[in-house]
C-alpha positions as CSV (number, residue, x, y, z in Angstrom):
1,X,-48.7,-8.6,23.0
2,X,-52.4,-9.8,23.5
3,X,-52.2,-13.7,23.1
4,X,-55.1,-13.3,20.5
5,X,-53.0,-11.2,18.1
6,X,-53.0,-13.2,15.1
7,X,-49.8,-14.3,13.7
8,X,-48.3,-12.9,10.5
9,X,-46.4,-14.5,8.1
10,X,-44.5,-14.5,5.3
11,X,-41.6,-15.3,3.2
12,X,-39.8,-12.1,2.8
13,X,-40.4,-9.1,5.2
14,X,-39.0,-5.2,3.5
15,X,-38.4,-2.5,6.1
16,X,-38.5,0.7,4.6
17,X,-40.5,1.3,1.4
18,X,-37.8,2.9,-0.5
19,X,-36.3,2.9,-4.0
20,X,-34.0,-0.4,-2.2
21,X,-36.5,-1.8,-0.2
22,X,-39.7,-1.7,-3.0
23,X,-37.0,-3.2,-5.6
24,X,-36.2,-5.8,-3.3
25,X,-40.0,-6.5,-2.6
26,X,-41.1,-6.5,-6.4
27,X,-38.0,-9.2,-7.6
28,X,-38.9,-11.4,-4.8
29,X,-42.5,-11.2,-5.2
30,X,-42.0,-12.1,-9.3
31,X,-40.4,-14.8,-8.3
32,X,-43.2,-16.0,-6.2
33,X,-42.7,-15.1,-2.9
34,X,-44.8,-13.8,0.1
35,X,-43.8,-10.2,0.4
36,X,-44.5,-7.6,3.2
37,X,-43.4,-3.9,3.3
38,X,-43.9,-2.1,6.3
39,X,-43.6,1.7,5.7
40,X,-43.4,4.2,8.4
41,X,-44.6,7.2,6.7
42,X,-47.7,7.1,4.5
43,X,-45.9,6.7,0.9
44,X,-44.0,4.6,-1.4
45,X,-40.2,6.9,-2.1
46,X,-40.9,9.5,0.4
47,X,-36.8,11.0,-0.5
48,X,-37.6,9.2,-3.8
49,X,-39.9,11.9,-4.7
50,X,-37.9,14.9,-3.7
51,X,-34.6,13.7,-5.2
52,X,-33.1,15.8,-7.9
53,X,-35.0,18.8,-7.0
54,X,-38.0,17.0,-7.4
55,X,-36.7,15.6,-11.2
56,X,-35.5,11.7,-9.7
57,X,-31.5,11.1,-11.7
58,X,-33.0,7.6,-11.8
59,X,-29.2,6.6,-12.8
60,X,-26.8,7.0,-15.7
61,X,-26.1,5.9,-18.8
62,X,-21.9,5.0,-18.4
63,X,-20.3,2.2,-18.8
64,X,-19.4,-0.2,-16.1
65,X,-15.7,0.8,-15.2
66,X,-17.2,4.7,-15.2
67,X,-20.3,3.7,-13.1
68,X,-17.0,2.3,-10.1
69,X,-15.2,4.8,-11.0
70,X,-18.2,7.2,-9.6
71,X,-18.8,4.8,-6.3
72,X,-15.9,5.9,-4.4
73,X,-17.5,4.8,-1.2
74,X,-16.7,0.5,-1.4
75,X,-17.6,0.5,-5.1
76,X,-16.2,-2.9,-5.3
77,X,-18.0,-4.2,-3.3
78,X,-21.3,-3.8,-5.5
79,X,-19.3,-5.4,-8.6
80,X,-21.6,-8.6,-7.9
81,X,-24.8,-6.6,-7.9
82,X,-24.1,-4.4,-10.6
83,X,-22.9,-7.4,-12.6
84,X,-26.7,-8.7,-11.9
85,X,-28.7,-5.8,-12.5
86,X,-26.7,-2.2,-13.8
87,X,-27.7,0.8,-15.0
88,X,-28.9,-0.3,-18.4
89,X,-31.1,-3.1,-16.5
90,X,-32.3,0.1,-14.4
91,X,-33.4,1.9,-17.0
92,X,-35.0,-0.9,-19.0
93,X,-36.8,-2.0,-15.7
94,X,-38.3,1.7,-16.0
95,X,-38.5,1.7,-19.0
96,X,-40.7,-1.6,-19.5
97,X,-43.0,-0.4,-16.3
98,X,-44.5,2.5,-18.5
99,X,-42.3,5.3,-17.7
100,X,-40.1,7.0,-20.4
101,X,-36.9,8.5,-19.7
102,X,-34.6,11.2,-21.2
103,X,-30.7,11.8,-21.4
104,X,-29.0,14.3,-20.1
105,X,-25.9,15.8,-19.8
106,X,-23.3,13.4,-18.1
107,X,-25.5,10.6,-19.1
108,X,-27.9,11.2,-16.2
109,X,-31.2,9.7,-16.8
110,X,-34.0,11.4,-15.5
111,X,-38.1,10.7,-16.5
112,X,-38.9,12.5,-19.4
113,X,-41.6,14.0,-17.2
114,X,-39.3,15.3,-15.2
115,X,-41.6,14.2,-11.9
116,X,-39.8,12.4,-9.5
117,X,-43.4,11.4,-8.1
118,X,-44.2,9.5,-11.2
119,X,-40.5,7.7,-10.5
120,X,-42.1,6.8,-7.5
121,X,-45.7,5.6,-8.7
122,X,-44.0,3.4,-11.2
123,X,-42.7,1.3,-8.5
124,X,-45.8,1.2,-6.1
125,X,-47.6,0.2,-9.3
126,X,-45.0,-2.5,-10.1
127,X,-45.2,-3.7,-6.5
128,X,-49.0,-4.0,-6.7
129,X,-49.0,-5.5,-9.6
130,X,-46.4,-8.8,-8.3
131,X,-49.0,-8.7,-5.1
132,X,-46.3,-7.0,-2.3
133,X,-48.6,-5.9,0.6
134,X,-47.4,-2.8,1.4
135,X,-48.5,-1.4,4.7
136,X,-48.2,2.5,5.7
137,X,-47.9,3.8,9.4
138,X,-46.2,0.4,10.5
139,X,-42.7,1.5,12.6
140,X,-40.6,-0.8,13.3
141,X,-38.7,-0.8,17.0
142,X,-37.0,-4.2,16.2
143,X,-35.6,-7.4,14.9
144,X,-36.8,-10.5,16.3
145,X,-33.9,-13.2,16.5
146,X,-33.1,-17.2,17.5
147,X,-30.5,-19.3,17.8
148,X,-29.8,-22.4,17.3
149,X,-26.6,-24.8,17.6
150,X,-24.7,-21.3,18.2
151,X,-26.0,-19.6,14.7
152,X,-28.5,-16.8,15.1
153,X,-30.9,-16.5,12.7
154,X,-33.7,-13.6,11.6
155,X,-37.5,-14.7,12.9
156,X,-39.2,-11.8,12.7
157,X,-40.4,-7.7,13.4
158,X,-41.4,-5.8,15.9
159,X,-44.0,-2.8,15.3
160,X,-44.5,0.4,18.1
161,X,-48.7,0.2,17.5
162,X,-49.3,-2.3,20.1
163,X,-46.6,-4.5,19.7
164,X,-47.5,-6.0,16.0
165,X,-45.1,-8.5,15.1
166,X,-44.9,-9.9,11.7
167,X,-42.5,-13.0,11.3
168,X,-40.5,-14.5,8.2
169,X,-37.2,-16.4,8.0
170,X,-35.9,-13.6,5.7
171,X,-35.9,-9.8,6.7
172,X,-34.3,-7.0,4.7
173,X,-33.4,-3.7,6.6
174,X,-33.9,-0.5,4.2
175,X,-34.4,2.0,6.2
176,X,-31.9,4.1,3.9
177,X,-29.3,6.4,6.3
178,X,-29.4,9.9,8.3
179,X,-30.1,12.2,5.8
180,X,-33.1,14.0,5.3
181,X,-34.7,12.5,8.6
182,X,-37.9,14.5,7.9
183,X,-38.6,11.2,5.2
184,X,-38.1,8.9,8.0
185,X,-34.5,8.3,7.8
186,X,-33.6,8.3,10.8
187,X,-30.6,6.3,11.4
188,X,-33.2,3.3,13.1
189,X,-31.0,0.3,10.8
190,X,-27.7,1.1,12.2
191,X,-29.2,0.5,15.6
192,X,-30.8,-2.9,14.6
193,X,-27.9,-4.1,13.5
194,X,-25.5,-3.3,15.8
195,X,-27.6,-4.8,18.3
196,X,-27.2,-7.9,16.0
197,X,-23.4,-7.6,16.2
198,X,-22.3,-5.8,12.9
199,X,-20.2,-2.8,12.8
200,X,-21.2,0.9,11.8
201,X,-19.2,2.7,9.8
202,X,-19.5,6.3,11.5
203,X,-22.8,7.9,9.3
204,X,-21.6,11.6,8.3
205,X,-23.2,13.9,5.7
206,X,-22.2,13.6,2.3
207,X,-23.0,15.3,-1.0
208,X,-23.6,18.5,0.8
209,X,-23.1,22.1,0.9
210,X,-19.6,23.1,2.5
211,X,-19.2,26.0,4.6
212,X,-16.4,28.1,4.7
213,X,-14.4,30.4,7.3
214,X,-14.4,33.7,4.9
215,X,-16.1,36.5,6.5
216,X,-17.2,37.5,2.6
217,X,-18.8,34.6,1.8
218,X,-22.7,35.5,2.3
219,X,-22.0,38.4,-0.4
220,X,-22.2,35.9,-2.6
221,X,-25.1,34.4,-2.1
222,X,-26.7,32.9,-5.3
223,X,-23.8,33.5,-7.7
224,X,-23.6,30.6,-10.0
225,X,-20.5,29.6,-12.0
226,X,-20.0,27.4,-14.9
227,X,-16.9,25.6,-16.1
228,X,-14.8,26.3,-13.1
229,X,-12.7,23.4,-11.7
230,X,-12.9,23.4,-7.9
231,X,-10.3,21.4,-6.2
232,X,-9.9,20.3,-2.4
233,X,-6.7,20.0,-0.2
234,X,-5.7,18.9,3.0
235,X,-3.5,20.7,6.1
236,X,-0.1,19.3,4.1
237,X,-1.7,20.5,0.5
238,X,-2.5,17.3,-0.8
239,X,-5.0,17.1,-3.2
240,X,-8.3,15.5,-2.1
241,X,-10.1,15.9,-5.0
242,X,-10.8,18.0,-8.1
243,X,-13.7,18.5,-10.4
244,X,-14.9,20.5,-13.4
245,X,-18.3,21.8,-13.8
246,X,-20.6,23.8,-11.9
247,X,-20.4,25.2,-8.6
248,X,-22.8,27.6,-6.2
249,X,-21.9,30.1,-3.6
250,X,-24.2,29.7,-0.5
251,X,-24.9,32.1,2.3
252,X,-22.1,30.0,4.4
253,X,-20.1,28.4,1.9
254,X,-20.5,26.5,-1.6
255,X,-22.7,23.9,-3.3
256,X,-23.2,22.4,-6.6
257,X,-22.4,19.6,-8.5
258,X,-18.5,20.0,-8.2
259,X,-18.9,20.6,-4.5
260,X,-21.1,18.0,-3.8
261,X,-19.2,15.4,-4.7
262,X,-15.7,16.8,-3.0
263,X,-18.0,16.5,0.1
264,X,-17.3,12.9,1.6
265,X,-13.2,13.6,1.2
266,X,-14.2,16.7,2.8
267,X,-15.9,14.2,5.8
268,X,-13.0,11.5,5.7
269,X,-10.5,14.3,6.4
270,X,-12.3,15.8,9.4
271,X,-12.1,19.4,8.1
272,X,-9.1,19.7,10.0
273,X,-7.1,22.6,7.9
274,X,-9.1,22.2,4.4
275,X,-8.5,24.4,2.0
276,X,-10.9,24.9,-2.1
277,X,-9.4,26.4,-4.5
278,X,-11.5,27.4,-7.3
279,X,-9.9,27.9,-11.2
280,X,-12.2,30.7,-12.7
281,X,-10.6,30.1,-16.0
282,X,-9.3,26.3,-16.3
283,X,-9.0,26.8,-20.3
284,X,-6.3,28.9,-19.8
285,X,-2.9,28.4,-18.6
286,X,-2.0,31.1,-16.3
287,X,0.6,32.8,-18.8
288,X,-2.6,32.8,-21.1
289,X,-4.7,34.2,-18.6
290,X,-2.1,37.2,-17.8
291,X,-1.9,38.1,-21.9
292,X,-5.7,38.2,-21.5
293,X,-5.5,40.5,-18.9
294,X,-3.2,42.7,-20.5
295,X,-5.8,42.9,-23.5
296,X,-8.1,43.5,-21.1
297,X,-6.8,46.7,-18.7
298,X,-5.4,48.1,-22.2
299,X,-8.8,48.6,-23.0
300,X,-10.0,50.0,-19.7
301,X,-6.3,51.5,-19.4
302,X,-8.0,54.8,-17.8
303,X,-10.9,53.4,-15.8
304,X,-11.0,52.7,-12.3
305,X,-9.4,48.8,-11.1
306,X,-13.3,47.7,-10.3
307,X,-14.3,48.4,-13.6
308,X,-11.6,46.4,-15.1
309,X,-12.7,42.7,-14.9
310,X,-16.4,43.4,-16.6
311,X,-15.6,41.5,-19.2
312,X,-14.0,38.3,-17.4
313,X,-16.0,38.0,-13.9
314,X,-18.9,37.8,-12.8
315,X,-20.2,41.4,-11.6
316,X,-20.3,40.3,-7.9
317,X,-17.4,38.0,-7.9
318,X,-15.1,41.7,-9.1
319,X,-15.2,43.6,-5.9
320,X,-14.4,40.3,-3.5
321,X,-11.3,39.1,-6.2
322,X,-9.9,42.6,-5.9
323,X,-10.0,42.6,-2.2
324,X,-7.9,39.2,-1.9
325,X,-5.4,41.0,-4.3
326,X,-5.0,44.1,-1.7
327,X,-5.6,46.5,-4.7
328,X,-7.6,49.9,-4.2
329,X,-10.4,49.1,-6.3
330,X,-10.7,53.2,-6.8
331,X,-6.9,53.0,-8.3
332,X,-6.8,53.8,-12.1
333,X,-6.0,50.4,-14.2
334,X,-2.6,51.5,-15.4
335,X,-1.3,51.8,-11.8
336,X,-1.1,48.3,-12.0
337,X,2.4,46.9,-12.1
338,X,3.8,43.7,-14.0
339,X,3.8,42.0,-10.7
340,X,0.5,43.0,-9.4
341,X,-0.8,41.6,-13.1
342,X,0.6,38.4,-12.5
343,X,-0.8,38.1,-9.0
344,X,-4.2,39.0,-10.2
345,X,-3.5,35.8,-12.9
346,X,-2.4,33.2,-9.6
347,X,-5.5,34.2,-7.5
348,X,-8.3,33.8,-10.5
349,X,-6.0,30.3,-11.1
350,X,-6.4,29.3,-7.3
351,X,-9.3,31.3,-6.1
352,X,-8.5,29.8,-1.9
353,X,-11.3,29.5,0.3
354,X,-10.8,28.0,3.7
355,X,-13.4,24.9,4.7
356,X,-14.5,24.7,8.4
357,X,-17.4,21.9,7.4
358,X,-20.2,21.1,6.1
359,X,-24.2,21.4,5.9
360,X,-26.5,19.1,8.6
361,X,-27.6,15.7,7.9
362,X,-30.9,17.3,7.1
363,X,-29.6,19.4,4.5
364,X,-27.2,16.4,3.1
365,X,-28.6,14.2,-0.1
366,X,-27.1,11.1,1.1
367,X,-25.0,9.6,3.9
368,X,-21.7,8.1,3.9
369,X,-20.8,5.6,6.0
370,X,-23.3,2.6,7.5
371,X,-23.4,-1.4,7.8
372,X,-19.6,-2.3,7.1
373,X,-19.2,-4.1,3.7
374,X,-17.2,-6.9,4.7
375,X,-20.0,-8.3,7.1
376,X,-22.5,-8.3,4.0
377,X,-22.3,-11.0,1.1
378,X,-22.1,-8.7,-1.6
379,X,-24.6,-11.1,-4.3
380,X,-27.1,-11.8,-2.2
381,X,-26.5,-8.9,0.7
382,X,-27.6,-11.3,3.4
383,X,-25.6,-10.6,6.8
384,X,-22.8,-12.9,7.8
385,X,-23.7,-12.8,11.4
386,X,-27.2,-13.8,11.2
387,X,-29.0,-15.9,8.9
388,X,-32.0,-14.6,7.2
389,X,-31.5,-10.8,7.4
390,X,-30.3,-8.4,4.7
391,X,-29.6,-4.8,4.0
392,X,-29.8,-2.4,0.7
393,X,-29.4,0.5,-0.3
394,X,-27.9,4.1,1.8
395,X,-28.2,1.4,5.1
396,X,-24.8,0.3,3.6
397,X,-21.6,1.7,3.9
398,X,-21.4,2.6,0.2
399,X,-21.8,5.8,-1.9
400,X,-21.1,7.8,-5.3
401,X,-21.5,11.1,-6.5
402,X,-23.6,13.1,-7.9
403,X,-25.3,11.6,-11.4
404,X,-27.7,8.4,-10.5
405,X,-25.3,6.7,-9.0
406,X,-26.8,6.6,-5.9
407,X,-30.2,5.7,-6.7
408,X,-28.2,2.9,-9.1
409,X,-26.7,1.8,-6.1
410,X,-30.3,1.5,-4.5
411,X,-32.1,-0.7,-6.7
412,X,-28.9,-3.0,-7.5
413,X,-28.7,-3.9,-3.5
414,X,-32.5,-4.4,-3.6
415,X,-32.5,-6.3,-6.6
416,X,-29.8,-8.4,-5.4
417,X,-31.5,-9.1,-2.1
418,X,-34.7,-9.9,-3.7
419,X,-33.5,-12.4,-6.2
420,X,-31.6,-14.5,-3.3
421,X,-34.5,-14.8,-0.4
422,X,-35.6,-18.4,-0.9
423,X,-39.4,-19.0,0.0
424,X,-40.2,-20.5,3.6
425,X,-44.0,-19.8,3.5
């Protein structure tokens, strides 16, 4: 560094200009405080503006105990921050910024614009307007430490372009996790801290696509279902995790909402010997199911077997269900014995696909796993092994599913690091 480089201070440095990191920077800076945000790409909410298909499920409109209930991934943990600023505080922050919102189904708030971009330019507008300096291009290669009397404390950041350093007693890390590291996640916060001493929760994919073993698969590319329950198991059978809603057949495997969320038990389990089973028809028992399909092959009593199930499948789901039930799709329907019927019945109950993994980090919305919980004060989210430094948002080992809860989980962590930096400048 060229002894003439000037230094730069401040009293709250943000890494990563993120839904976390830009909430952190605009409670601080209300508050008063001297806020930096160094940015590595060239935007405010890079991910932020491609989330939800471009749409932003800013968060959701439950009630506390459902809003845990969704953060399977240390949900507890947040109870402090979501007791300081929920999803109702999330909304109303929007909300009173300019931007109007709409509810969905599943209480999932999205802008009534349906731009995630304009998600986005609500908060570099709110962080301009508090005075936070962002600054674009600026990459950060590390954390700047001291010690004293055995306690190490935060000092400072290190850029790449020339060796710019930028110095406060109080530095957040939101750098977010692996996923989509085309935005610039790229895993860089994991490495900062464990330099620092924390422990990383192994980073894996989560809320992704799942791929499956069945040769078949690709044929049903595209094919949407609605009002299926899709339910996950382990090498012994145990249930993983079960779901109703919607669901999507990939050229590998499955997606959708359903799937999405099954994907992190998926990850904890390893995919060692995981088995879906999909319920076509979860409003019907299975002895209801089997009078429906009596109804049904009376009335096509003298058609062929593939022409059978026009009236209760999907046109490309019929030829791969009547494979898995070892049928001759060419047979006429009344060949089909009491026995066969009822086999027909189990398979569209527990439709079995076989899961070998799941999509790449760049193809997973968020990432599970991160900065361990129990080295983070969960109200302010300040590090317990160095003074000064904090994390938010996907940096952290938590996570939810699908519905906001996420991005919920985002600008709680930011909010709570914001509103605890005390002013050194």
């Amino acid at each position: 560094m060229n002894n003439d480089t000037p230094k730069i201070k401040c009293d709250f440095i943000v890494v990563g200009a993120g839904p976390a990191g830009i909430m952190a920077a605009i409670a601080a800076a209300k508050r008063g405080l001297s806020v930096i945000v160094l940015e590595r790409n060239g935007m405010i909410g890079r991910k932020l503006r491609i989330t939800g298909k471009g749409r932003c499920n800013i968060t959701n409109n439950c009630d506390f105990d459902t809003l845990i209930e969704n953060i399977p991934g240390n949900g507890r943990f947040l109870y402090s921050a979501l007791r300081s600023f929920d999803n109702f505080d999330v909304i109303d922050f929007f909300n009173n910024a300019g931007l109007k919102t709409v509810d969905e189904r599943g209480g999932r708030i999205f802008p009534a614009s349906q731009k995630a971009s304009d998600v986005a330019e609500i908060l570099k507008n709110e962080a301009k307007k508090y005075g936070v300096s962002v600054r674009y291009g600026m990459k950060v290669k590390e954390l700047m430490t001291e010690e004293n009397d055995g306690i190490k404390a935060v000092c400072g950041v290190v850029c790449e372009e020339n060796d710019m350093r930028f110095y406060s007693q109080n530095v957040l890390i939101a750098t977010g996790g692996k996923s989509y590291p085309l935005t610039g996640s790229s895993g860089d916060g994991y490495i900062w801290a464990e330099k620092i001493g924390h422990t990383i929760v192994t980073p894996k994919p989560s809320l992704c696509a799942l791929e499956c073993s069945e040769k078949w698969i690709s044929e049903l590319e595209g094919l949407s279902l609605k009002n299926v329950v899709f339910k996950l198991c382990d090498g012994n059978g145990k249930q993983l995790f079960s779901d109703f809603g919607e669901m999507l057949f990939t050229n590998k495997g499955v997606s959708g909402p359903i799937v999405l969320s099954s994907s992190r038990f998926a990850a904890l389990n390893d995919f060692k010997k995981l088995t879906a089973y999909i319920d076509f028809k979860p409003a019907l028992s299975i002895d209801k199911l089997e009078e429906r399909l009596i109804r049904d092959f009376e009335k096509y009593n003298k058609k062929q077997i593939s022409n059978a199930f026009c009236d209760l499948l999907p046109s490309r789901l019929i030829p791969i269900v009547i494979k898995c039930t070892g049928l001759n799709p060419c047979d006429k329907v009344y060949t089909i014995t009491k026995v066969q019927r009822r086999t027909i019945a189990e398979i569209l109950k527990n439709f079995k696909l076989h899961i070998k993994g799941s999509a790449p980090f760049s193809e997973a919305i968020i990432t599970m796993g991160g900065i361990k919980t129990s080295e983070i004060n969960p109200k302010s989210m300040e590090s317990k092994l160095c003074k000064g430094l904090y994390f938010a948002g996907e940096v952290i080992d938590v996570d939810g599913y699908t519905g906001g809860f996420n991005l919920t989980i985002a600008f709680s962590t930011g909010h709570a690091a914001g509103m605890n930096i005390k002013k050194t400048v």
